[in-house]
N, C-alpha and C positions, 0 to 999 in steps of 0.2 A: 800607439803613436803619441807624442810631445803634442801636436800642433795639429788641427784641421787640414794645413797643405802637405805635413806629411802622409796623413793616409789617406788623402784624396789622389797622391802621388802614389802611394804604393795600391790603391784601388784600379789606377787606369793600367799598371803595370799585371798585375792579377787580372783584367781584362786581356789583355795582350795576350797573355797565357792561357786563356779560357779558366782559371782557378777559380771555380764557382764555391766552393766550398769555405774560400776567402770574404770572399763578396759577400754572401750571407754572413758570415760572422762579423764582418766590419759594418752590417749595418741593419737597422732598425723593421726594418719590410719587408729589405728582398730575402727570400727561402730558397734554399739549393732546387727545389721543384721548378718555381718560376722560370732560374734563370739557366737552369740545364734545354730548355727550348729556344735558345738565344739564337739570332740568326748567323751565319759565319761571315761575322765584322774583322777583315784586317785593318785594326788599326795602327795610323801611321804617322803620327805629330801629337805630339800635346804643349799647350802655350796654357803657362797659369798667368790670370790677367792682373787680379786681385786675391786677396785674403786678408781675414782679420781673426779676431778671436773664436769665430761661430760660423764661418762660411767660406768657400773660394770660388772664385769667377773663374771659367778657364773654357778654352778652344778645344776638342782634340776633332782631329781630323782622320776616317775611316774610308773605308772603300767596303764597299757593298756591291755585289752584280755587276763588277767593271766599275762602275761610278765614283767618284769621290765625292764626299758628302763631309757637312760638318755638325757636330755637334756642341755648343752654348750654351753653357749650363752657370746658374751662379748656385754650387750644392750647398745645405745647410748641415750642420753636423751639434750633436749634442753629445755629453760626459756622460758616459755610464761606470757605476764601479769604477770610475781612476779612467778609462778608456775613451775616446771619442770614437762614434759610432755615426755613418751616413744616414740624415733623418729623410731628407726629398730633396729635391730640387728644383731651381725653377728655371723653364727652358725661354731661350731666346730666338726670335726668328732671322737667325745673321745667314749669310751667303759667303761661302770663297769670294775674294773681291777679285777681279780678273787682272788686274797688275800687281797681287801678292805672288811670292812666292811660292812654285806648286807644292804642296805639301808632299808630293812623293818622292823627293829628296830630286829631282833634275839638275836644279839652279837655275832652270829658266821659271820664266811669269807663268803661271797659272792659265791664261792666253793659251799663250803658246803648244804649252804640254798639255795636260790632261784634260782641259776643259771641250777642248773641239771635239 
């Protein structure tokens, strides 16, 4: 990948698909052992907030057990060999706000649908 928010973008889509084998290789830590015990995340939104040369901020939004949940991450990424490679992250403590938009594609407020 050219740029940190493209294979931050093709890392959430390799989430989507379970492609564990991707995820390890785009990144510095995680090993196909770890993350073959992942819990079954339907994820279902991704908003990138920021990015620069070394990192991207971004929202995505999953459902876990019925729930919808978010995830707030600003990831760091570093150059290996010519590549950029996922090094960590660092999480944030945000909440679905309840007059957003529900993330499970309705149109209505977040209120309304999935939060009750």
């Amino acid at each position: 990948m050219k740029t940190p928010k493209e294979l931050m973008i093709s890392r959430y889509e390799a989430f989507v698909k379970r492609d564990w084998t991707y995820i390890a290789h785009t990144s510095l830590h995680q090993t196909l052992e770890d993350l073959q015990d992942a819990p079954p995340i339907e994820w279902l939104k991704l908003e990138v907030l920021a990015d620069d040369a070394s990192s991207v901020e971004f929202k995505a939004y999953y459902k876990l057990h019925g729930n919808i949940e978010l995830l707030h991450e600003k990831s760091n990424f570093v150059k290996v060999d010519g590549d950029f490679k996922y090094k960590d992250g660092e999480h944030f403590n945000s909440k679905i706000q309840r007059n957003e938009a529900c993330p499970c594609g309705s149109g209505k407020k977040f209120k309304k649908c999935c939060e009750k």
